[in-house]
mmCIF entry with sequence, helices, sheets and N, C-alpha, C, O atoms, coordinates in Angstrom:
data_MODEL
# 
_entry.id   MODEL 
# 
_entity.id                         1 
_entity.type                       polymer 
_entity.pdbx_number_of_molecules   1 
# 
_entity_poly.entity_id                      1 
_entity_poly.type                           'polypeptide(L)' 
_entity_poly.nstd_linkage                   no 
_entity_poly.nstd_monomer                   no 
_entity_poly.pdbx_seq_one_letter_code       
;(UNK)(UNK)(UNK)(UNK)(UNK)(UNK)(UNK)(UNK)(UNK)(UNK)(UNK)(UNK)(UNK)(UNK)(UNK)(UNK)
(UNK)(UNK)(UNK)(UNK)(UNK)(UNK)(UNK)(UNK)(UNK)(UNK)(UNK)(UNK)(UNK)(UNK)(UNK)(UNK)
(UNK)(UNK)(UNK)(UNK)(UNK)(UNK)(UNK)(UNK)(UNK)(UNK)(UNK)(UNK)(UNK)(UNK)(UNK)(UNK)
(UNK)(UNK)
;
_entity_poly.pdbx_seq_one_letter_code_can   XXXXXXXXXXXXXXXXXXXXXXXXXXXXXXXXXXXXXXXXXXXXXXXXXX 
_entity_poly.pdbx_strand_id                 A 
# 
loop_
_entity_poly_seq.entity_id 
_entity_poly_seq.num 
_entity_poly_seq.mon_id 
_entity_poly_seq.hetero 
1 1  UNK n 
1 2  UNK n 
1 3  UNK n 
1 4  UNK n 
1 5  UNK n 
1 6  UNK n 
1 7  UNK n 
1 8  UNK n 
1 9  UNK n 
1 10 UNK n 
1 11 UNK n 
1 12 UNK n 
1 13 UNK n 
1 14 UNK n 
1 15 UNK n 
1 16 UNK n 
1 17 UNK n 
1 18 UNK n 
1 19 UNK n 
1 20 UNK n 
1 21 UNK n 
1 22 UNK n 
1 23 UNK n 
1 24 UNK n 
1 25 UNK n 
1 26 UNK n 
1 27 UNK n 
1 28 UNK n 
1 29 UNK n 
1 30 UNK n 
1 31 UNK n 
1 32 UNK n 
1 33 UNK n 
1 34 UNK n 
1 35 UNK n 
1 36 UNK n 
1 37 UNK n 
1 38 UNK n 
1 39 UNK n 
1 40 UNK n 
1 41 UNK n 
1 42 UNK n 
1 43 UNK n 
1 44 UNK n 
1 45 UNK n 
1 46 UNK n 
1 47 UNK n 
1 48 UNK n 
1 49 UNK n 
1 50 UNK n 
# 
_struct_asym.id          A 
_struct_asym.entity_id   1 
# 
_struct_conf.conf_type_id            HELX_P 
_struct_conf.id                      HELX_P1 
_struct_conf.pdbx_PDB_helix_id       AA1 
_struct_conf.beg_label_comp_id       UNK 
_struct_conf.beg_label_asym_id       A 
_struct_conf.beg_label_seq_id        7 
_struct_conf.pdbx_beg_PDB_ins_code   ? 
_struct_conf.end_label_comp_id       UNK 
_struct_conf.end_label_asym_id       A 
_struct_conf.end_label_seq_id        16 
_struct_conf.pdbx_end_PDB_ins_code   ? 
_struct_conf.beg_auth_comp_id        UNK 
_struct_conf.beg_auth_asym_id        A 
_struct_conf.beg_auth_seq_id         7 
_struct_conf.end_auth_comp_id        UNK 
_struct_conf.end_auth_asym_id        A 
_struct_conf.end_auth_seq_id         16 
_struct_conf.pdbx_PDB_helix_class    1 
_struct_conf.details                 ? 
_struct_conf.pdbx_PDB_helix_length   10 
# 
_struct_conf_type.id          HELX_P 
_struct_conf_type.criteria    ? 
_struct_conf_type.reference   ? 
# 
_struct_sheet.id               AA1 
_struct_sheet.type             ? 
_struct_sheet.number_strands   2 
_struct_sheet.details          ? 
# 
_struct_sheet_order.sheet_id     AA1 
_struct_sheet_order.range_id_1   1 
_struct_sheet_order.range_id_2   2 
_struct_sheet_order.offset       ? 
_struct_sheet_order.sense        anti-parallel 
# 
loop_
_struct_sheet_range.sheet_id 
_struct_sheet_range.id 
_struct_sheet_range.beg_label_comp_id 
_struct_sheet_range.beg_label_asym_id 
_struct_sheet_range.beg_label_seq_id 
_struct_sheet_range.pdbx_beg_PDB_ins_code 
_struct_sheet_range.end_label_comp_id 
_struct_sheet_range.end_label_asym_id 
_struct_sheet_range.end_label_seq_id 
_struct_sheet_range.pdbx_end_PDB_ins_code 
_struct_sheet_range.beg_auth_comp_id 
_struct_sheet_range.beg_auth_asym_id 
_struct_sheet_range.beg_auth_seq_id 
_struct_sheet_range.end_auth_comp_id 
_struct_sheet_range.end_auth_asym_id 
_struct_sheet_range.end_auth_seq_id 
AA1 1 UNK A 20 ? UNK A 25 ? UNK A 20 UNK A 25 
AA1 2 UNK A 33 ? UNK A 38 ? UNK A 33 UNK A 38 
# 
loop_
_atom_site.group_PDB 
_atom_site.id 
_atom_site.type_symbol 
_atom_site.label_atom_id 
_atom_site.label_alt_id 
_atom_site.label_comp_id 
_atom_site.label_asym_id 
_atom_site.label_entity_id 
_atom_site.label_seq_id 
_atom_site.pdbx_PDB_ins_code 
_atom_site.Cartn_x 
_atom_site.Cartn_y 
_atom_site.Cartn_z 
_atom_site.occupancy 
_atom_site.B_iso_or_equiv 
_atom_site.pdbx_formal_charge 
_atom_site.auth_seq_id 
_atom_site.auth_comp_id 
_atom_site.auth_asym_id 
_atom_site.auth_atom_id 
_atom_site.pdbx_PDB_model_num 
ATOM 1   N N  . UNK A 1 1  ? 106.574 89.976 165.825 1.00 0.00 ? 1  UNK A N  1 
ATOM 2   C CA . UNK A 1 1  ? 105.591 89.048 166.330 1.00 0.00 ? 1  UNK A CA 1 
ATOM 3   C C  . UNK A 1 1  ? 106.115 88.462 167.643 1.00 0.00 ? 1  UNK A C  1 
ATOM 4   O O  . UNK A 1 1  ? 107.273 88.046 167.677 1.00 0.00 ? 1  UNK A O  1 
ATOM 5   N N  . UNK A 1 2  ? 105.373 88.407 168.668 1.00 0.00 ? 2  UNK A N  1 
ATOM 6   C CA . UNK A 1 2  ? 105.738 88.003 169.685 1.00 0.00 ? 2  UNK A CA 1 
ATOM 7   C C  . UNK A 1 2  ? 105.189 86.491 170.037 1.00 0.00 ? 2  UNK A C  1 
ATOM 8   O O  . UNK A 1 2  ? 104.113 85.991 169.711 1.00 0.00 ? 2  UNK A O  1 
ATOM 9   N N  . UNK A 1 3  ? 106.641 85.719 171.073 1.00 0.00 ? 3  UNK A N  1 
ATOM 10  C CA . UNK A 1 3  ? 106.787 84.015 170.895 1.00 0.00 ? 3  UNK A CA 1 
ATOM 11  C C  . UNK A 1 3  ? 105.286 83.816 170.937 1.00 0.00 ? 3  UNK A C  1 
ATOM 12  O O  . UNK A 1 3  ? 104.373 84.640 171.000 1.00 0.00 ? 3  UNK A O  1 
ATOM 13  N N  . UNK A 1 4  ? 105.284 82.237 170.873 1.00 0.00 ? 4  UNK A N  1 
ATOM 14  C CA . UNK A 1 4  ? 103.893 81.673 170.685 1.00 0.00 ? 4  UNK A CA 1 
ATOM 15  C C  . UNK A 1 4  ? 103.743 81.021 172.335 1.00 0.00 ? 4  UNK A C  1 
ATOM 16  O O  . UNK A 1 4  ? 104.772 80.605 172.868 1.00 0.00 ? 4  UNK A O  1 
ATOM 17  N N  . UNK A 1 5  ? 102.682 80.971 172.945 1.00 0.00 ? 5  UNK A N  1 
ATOM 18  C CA . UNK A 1 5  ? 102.973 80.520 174.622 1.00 0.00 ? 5  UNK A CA 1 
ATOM 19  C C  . UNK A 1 5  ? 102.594 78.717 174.046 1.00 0.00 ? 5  UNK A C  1 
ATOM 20  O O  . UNK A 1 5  ? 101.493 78.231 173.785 1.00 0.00 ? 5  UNK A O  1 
ATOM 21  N N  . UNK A 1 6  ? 103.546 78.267 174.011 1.00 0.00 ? 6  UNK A N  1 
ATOM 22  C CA . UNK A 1 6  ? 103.687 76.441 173.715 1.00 0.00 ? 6  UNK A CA 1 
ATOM 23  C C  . UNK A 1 6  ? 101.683 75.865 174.056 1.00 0.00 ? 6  UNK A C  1 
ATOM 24  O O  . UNK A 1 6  ? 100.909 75.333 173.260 1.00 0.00 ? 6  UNK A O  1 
ATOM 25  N N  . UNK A 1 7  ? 101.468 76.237 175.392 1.00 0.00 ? 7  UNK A N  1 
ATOM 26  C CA . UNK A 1 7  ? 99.681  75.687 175.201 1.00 0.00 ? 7  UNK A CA 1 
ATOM 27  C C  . UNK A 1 7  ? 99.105  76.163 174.593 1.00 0.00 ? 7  UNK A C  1 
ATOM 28  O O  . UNK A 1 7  ? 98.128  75.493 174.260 1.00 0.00 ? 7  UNK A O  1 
ATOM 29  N N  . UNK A 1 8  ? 99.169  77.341 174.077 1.00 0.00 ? 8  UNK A N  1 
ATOM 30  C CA . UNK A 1 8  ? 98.176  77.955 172.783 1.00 0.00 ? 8  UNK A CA 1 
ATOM 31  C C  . UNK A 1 8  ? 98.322  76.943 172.253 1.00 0.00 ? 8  UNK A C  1 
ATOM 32  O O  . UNK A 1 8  ? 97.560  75.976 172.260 1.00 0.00 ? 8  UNK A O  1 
ATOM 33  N N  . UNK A 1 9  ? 99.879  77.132 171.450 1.00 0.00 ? 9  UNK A N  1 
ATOM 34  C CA . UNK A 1 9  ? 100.072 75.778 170.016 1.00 0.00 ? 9  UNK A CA 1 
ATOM 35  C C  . UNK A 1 9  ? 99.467  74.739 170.596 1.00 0.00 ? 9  UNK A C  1 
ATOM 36  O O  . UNK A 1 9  ? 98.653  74.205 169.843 1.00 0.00 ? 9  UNK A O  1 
ATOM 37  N N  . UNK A 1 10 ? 99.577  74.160 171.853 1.00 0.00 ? 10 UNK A N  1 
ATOM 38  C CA . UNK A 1 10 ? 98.922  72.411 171.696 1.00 0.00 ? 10 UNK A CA 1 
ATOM 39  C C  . UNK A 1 10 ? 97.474  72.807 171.997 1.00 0.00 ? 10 UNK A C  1 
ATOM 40  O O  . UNK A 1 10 ? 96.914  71.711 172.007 1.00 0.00 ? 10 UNK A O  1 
ATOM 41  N N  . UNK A 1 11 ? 96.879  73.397 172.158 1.00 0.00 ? 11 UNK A N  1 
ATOM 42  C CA . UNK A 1 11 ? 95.409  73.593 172.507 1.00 0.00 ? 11 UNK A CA 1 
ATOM 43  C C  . UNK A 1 11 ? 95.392  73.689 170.619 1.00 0.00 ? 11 UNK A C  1 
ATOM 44  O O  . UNK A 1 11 ? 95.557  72.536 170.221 1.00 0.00 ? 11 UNK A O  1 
ATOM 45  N N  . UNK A 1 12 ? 95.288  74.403 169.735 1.00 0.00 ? 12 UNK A N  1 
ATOM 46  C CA . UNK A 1 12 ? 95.094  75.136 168.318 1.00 0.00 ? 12 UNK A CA 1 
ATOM 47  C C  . UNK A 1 12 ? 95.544  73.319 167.617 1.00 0.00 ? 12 UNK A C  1 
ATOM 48  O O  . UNK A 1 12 ? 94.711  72.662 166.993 1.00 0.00 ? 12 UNK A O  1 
ATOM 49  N N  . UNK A 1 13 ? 96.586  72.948 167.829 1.00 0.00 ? 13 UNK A N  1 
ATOM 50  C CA . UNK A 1 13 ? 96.892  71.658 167.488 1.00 0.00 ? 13 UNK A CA 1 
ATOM 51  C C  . UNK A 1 13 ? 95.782  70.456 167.602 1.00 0.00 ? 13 UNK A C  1 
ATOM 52  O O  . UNK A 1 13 ? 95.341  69.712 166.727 1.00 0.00 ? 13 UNK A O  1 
ATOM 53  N N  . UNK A 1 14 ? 95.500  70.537 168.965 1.00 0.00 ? 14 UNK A N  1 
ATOM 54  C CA . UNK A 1 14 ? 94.891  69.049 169.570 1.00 0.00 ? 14 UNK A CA 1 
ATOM 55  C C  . UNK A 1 14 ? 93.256  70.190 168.807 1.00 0.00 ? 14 UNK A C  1 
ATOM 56  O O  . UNK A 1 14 ? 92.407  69.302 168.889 1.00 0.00 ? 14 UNK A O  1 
ATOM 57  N N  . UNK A 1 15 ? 92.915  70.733 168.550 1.00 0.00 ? 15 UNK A N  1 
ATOM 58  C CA . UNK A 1 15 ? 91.565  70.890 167.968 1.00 0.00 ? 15 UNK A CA 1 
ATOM 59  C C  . UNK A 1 15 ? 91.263  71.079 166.800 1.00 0.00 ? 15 UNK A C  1 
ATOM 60  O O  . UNK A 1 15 ? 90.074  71.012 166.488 1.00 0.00 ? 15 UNK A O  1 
ATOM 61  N N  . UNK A 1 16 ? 92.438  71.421 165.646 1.00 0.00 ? 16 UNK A N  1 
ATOM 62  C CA . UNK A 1 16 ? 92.294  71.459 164.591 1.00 0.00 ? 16 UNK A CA 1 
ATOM 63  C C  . UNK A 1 16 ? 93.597  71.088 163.411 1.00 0.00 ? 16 UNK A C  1 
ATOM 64  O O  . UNK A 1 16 ? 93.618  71.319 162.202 1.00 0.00 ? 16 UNK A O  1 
ATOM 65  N N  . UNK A 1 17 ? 94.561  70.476 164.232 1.00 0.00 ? 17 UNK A N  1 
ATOM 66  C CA . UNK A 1 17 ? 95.683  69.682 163.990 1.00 0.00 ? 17 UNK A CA 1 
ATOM 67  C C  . UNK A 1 17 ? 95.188  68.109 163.727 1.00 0.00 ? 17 UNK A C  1 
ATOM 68  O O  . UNK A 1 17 ? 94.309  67.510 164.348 1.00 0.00 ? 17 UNK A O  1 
ATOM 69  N N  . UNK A 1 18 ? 96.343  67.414 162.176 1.00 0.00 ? 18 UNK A N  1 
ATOM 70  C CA . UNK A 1 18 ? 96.369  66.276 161.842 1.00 0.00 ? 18 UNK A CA 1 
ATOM 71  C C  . UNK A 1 18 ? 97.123  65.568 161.270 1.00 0.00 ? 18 UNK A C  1 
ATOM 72  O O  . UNK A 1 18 ? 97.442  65.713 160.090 1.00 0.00 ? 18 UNK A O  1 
ATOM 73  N N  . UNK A 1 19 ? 97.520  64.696 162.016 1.00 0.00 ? 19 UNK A N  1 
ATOM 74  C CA . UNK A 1 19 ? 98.727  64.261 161.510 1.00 0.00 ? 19 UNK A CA 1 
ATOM 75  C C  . UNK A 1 19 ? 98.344  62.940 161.183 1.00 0.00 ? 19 UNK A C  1 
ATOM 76  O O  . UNK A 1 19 ? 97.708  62.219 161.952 1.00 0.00 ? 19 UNK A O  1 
ATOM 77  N N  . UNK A 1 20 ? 98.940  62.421 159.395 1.00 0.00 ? 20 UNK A N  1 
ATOM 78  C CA . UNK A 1 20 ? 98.993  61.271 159.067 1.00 0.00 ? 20 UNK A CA 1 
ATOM 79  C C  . UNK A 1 20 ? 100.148 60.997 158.771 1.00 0.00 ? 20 UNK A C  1 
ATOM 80  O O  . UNK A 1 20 ? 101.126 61.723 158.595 1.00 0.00 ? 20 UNK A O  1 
ATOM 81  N N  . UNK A 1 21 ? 99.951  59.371 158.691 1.00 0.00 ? 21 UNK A N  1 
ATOM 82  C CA . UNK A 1 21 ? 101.041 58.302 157.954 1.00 0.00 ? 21 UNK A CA 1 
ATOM 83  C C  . UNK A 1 21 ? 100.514 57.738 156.720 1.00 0.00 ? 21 UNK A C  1 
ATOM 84  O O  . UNK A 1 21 ? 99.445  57.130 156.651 1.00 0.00 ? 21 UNK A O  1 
ATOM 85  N N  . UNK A 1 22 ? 101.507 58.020 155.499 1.00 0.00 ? 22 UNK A N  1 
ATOM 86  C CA . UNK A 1 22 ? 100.726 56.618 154.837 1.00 0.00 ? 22 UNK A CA 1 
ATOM 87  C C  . UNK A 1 22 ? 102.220 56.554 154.385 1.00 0.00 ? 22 UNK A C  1 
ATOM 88  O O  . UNK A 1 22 ? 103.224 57.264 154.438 1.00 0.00 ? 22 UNK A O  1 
ATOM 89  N N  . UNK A 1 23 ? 101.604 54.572 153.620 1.00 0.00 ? 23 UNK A N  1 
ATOM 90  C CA . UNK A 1 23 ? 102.455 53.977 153.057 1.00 0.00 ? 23 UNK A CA 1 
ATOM 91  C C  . UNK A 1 23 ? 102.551 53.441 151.795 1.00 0.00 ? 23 UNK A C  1 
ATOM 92  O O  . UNK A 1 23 ? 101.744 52.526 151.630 1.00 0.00 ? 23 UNK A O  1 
ATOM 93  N N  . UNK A 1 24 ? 103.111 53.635 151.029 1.00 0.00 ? 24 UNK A N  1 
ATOM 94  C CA . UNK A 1 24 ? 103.606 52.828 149.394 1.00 0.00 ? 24 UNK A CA 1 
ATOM 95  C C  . UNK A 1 24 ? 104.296 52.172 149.327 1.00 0.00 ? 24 UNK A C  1 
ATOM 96  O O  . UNK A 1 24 ? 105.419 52.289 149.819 1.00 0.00 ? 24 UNK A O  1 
ATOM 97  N N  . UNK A 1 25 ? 103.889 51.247 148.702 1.00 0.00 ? 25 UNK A N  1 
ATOM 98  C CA . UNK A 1 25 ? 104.899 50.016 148.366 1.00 0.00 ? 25 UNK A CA 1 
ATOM 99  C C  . UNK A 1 25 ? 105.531 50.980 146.870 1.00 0.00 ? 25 UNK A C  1 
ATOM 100 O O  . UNK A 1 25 ? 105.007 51.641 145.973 1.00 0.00 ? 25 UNK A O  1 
ATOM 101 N N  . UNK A 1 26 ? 107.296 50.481 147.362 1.00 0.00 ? 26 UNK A N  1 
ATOM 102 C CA . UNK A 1 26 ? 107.794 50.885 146.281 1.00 0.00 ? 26 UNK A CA 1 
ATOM 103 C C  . UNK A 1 26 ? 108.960 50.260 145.595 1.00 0.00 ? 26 UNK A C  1 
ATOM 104 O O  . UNK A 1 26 ? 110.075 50.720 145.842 1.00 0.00 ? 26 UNK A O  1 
ATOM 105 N N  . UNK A 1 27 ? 108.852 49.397 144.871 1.00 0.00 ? 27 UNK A N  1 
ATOM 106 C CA . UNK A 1 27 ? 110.304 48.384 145.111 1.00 0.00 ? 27 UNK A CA 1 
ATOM 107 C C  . UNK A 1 27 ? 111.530 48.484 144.169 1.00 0.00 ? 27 UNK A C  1 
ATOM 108 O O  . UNK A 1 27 ? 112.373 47.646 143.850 1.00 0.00 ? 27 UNK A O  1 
ATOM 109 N N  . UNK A 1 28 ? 111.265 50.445 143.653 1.00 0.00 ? 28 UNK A N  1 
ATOM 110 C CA . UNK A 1 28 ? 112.629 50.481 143.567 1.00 0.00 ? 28 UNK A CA 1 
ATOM 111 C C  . UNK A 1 28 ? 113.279 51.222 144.693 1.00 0.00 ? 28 UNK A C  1 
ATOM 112 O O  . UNK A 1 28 ? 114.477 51.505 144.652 1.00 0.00 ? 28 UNK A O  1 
ATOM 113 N N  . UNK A 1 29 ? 112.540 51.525 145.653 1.00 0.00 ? 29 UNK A N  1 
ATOM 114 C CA . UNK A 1 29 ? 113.320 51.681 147.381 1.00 0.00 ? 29 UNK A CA 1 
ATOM 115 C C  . UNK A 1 29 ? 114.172 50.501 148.009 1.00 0.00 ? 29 UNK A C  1 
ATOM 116 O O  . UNK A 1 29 ? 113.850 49.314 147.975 1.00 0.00 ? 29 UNK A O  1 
ATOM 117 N N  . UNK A 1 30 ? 115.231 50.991 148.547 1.00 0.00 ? 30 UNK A N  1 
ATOM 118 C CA . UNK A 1 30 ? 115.827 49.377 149.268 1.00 0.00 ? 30 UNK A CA 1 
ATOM 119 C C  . UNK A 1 30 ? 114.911 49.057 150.335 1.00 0.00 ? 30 UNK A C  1 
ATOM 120 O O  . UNK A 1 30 ? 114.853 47.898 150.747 1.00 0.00 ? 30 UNK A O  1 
ATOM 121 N N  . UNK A 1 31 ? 114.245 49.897 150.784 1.00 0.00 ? 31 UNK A N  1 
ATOM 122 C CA . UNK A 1 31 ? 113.165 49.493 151.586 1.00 0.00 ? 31 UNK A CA 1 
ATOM 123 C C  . UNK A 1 31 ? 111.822 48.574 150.933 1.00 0.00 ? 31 UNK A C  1 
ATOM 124 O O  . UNK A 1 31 ? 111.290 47.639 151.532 1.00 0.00 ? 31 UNK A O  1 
ATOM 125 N N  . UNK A 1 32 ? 111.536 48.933 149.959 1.00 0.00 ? 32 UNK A N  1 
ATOM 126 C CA . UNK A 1 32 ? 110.639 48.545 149.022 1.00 0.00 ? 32 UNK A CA 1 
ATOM 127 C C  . UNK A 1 32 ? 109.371 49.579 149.549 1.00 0.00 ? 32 UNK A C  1 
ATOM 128 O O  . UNK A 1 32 ? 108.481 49.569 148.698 1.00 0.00 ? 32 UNK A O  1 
ATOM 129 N N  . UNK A 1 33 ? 109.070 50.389 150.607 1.00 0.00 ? 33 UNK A N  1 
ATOM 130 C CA . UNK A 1 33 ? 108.236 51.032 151.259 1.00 0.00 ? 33 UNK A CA 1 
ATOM 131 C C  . UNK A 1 33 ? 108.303 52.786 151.265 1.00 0.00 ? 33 UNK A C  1 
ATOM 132 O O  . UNK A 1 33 ? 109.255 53.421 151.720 1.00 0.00 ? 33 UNK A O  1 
ATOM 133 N N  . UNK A 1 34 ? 107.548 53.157 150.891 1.00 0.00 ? 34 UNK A N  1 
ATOM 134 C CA . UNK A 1 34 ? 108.020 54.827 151.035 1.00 0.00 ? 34 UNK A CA 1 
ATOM 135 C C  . UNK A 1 34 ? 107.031 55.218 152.084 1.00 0.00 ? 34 UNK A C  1 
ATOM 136 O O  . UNK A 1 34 ? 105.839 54.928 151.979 1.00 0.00 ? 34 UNK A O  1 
ATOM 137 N N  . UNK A 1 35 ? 107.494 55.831 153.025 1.00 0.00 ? 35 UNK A N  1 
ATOM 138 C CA . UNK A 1 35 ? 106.831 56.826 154.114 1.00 0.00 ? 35 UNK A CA 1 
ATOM 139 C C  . UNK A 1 35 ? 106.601 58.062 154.415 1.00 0.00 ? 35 UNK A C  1 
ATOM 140 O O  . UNK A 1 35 ? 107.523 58.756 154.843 1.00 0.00 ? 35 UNK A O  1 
ATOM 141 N N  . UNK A 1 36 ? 105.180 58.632 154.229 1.00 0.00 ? 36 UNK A N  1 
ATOM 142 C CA . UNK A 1 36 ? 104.842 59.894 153.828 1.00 0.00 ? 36 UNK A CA 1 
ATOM 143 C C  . UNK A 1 36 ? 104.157 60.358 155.379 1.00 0.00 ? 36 UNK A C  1 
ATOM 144 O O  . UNK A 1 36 ? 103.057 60.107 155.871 1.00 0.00 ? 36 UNK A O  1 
ATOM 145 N N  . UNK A 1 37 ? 105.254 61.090 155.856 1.00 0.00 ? 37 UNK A N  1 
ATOM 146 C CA . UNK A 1 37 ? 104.276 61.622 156.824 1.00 0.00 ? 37 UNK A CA 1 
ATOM 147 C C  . UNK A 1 37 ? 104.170 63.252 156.869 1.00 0.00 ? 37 UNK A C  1 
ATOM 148 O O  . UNK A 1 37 ? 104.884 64.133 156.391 1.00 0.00 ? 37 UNK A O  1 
ATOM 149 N N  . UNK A 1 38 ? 102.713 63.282 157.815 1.00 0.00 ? 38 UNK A N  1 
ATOM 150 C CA . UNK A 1 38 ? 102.522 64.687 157.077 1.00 0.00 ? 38 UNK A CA 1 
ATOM 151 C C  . UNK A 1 38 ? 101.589 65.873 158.361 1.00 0.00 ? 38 UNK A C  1 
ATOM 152 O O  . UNK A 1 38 ? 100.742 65.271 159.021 1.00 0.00 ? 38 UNK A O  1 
ATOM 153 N N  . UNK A 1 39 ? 101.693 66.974 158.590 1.00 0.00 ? 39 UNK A N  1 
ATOM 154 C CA . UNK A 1 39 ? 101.029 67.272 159.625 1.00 0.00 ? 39 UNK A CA 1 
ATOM 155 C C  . UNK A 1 39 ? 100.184 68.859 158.777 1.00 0.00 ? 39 UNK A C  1 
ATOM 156 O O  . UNK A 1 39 ? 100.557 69.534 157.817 1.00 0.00 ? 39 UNK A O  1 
ATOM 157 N N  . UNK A 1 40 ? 99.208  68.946 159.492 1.00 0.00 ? 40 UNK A N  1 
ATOM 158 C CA . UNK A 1 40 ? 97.946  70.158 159.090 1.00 0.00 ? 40 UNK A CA 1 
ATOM 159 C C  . UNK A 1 40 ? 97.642  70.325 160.124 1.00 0.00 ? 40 UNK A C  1 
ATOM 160 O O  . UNK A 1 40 ? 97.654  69.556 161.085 1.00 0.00 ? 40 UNK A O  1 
ATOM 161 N N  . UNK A 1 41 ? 97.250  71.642 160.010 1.00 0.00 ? 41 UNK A N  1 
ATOM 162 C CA . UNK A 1 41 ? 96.573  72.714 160.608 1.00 0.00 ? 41 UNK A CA 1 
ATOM 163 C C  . UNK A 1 41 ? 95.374  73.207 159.888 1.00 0.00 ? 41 UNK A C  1 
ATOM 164 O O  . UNK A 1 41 ? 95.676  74.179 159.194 1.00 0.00 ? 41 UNK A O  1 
ATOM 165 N N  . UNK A 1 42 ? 93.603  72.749 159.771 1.00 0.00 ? 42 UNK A N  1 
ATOM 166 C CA . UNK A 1 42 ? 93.165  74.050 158.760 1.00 0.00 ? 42 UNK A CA 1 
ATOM 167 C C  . UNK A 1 42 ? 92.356  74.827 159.801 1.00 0.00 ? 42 UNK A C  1 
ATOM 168 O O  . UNK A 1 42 ? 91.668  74.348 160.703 1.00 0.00 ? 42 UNK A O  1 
ATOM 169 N N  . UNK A 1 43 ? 92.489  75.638 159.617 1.00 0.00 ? 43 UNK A N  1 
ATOM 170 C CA . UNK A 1 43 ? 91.520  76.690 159.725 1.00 0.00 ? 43 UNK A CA 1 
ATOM 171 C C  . UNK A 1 43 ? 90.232  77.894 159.039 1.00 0.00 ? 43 UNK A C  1 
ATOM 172 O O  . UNK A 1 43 ? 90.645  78.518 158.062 1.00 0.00 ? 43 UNK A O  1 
ATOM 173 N N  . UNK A 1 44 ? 89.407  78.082 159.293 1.00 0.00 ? 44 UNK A N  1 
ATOM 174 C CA . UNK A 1 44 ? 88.041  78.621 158.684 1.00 0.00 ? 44 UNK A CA 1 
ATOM 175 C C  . UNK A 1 44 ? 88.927  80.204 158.650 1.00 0.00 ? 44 UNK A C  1 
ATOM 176 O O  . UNK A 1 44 ? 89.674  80.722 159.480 1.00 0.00 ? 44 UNK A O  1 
ATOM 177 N N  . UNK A 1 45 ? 88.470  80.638 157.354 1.00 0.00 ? 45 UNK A N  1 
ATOM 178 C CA . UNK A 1 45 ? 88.786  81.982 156.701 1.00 0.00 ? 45 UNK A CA 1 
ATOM 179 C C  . UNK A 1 45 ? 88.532  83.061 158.279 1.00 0.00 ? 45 UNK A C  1 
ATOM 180 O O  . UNK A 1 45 ? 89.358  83.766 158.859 1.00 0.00 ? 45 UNK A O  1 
ATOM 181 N N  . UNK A 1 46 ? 87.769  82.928 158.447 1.00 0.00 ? 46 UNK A N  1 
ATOM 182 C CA . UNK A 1 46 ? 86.959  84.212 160.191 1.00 0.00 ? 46 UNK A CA 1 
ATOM 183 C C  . UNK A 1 46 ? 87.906  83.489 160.801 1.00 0.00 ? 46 UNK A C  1 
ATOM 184 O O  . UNK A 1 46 ? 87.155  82.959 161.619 1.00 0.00 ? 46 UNK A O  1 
ATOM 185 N N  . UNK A 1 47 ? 88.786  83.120 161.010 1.00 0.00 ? 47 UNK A N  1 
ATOM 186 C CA . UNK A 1 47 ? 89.503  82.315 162.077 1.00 0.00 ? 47 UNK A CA 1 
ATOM 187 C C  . UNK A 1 47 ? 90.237  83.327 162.014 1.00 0.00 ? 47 UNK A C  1 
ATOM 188 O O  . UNK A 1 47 ? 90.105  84.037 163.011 1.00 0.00 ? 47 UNK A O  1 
ATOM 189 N N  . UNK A 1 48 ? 91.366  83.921 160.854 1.00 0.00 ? 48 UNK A N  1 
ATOM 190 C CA . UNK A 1 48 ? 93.044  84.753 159.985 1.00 0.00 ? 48 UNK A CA 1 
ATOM 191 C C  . UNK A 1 48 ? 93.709  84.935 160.812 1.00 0.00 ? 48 UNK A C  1 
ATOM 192 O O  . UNK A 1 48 ? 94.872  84.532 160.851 1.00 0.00 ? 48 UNK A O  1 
ATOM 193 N N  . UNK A 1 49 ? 92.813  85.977 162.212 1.00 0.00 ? 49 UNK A N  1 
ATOM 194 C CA . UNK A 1 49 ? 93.524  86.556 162.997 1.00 0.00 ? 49 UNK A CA 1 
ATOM 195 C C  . UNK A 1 49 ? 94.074  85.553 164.207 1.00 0.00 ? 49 UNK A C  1 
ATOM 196 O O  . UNK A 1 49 ? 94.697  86.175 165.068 1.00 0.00 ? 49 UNK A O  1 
ATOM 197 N N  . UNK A 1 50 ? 93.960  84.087 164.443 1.00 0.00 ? 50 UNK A N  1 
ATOM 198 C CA . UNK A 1 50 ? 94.247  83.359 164.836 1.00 0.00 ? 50 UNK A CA 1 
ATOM 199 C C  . UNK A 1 50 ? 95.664  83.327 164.550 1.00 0.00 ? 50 UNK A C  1 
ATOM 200 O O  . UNK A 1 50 ? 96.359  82.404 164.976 1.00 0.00 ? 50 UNK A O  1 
# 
């Protein structure tokens, strides 16, 4: 497979890329807080060859 050209990825990213945060309280953390972060990509099945 040949490299990926970096603006593909941020073009494919910034249109169907998502990135969240969330937060839990958790207070057997010394933080008392747990931080879930998380990133996606979806794409439609007719997309594959993408």
């Amino acid at each position: 497979m040949p490299p990926l050209d970096p603006w593909y990825v941020t073009g494919l990213v910034d249109g169907e890329g998502c990135f969240t945060v969330s937060f839990s309280l958790r207070p057997s953390l010394s933080t008392g807080i747990e931080v879930r972060p998380a990133f996606a990509v979806a794409l439609n099945k007719r997309s594959l060859a993408v």
